[in-house]
Backbone as CSV, one residue per row, in Angstrom:
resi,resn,N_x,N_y,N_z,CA_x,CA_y,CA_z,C_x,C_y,C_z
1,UNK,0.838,-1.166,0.000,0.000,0.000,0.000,0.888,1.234,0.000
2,UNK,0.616,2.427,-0.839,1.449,3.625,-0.679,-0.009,4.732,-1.048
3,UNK,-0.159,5.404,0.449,-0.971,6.534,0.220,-0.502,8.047,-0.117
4,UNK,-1.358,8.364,-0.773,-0.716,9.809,-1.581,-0.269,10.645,-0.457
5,UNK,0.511,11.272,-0.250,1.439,12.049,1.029,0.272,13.291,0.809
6,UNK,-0.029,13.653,0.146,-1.195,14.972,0.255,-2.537,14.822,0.487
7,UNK,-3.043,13.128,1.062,-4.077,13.116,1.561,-3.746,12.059,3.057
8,UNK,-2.671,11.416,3.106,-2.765,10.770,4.107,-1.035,10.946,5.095
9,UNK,-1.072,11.352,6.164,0.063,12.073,6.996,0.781,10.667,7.767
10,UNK,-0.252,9.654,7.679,0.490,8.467,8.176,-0.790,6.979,7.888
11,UNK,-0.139,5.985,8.622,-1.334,4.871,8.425,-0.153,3.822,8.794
12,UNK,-0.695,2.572,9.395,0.156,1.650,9.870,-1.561,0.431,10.185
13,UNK,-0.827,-0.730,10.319,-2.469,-1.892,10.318,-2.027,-2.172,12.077
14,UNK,-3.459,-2.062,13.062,-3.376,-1.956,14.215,-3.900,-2.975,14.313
15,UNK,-3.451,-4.071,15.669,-4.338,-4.765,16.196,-5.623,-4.995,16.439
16,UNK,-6.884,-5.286,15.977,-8.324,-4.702,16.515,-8.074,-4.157,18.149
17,UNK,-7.886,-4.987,18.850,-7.900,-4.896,20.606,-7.134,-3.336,20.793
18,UNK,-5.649,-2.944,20.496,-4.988,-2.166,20.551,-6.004,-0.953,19.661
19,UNK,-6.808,-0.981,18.530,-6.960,0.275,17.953,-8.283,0.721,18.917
20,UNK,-9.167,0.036,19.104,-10.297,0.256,19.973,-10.074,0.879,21.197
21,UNK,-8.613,0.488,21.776,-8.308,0.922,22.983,-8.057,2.591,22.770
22,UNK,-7.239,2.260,21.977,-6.335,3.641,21.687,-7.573,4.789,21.060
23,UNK,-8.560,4.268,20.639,-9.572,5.182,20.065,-10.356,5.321,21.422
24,UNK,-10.254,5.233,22.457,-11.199,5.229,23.148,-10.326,6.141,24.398
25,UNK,-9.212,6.118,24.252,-8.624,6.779,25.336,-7.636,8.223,24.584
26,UNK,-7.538,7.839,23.452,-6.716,9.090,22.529,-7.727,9.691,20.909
27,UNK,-8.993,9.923,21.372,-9.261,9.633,20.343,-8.873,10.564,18.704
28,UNK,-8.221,12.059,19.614,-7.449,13.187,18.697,-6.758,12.547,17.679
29,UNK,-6.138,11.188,18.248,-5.401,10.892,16.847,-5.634,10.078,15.413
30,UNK,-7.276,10.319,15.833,-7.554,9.689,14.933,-8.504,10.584,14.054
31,UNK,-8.584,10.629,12.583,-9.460,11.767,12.031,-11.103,11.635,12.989
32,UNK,-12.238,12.733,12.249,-13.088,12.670,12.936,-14.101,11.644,12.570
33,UNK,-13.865,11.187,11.295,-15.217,10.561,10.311,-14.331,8.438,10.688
34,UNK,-12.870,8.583,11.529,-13.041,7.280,11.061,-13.425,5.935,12.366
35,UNK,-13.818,7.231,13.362,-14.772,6.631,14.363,-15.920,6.017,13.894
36,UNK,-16.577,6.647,12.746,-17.947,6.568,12.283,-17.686,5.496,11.556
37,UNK,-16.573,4.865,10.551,-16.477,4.071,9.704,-15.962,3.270,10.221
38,UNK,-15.526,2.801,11.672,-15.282,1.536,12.130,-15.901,1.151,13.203
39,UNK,-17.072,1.956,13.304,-18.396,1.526,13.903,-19.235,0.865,13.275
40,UNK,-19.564,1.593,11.701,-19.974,1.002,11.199,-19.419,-0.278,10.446
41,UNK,-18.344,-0.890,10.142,-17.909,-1.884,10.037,-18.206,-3.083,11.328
42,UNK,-17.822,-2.680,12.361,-18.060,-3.346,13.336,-19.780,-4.001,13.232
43,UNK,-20.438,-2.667,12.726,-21.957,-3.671,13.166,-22.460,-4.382,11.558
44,UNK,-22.053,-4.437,10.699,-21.853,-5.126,9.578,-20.976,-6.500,10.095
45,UNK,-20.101,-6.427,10.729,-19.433,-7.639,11.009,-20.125,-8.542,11.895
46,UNK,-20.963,-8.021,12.640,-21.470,-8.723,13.798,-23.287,-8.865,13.484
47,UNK,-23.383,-8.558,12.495,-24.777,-9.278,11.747,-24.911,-10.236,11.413
């Protein structure tokens, strides 16, 4: 994977357990919309 440097400042593949955590206690570091899109993944997964 190589994201265009003028839309993406970083990206690395997180543990599920570790990203949930880290979104839940830091959540600044994560944009604002991708709370929303791995919520909604989550309840697609669990249907």
């Amino acid at each position: 994977m190589t994201p265009n440097p003028e839309e993406v400042m970083g990206w690395r593949w997180w543990p599920e357990q570790e990203m949930s955590s880290t979104m839940a206690q830091s959540p600044e570091l994560f944009t604002a919309w991708f709370g929303m899109v791995v919520n909604r993944i989550e309840r697609q997964l669990t249907a």
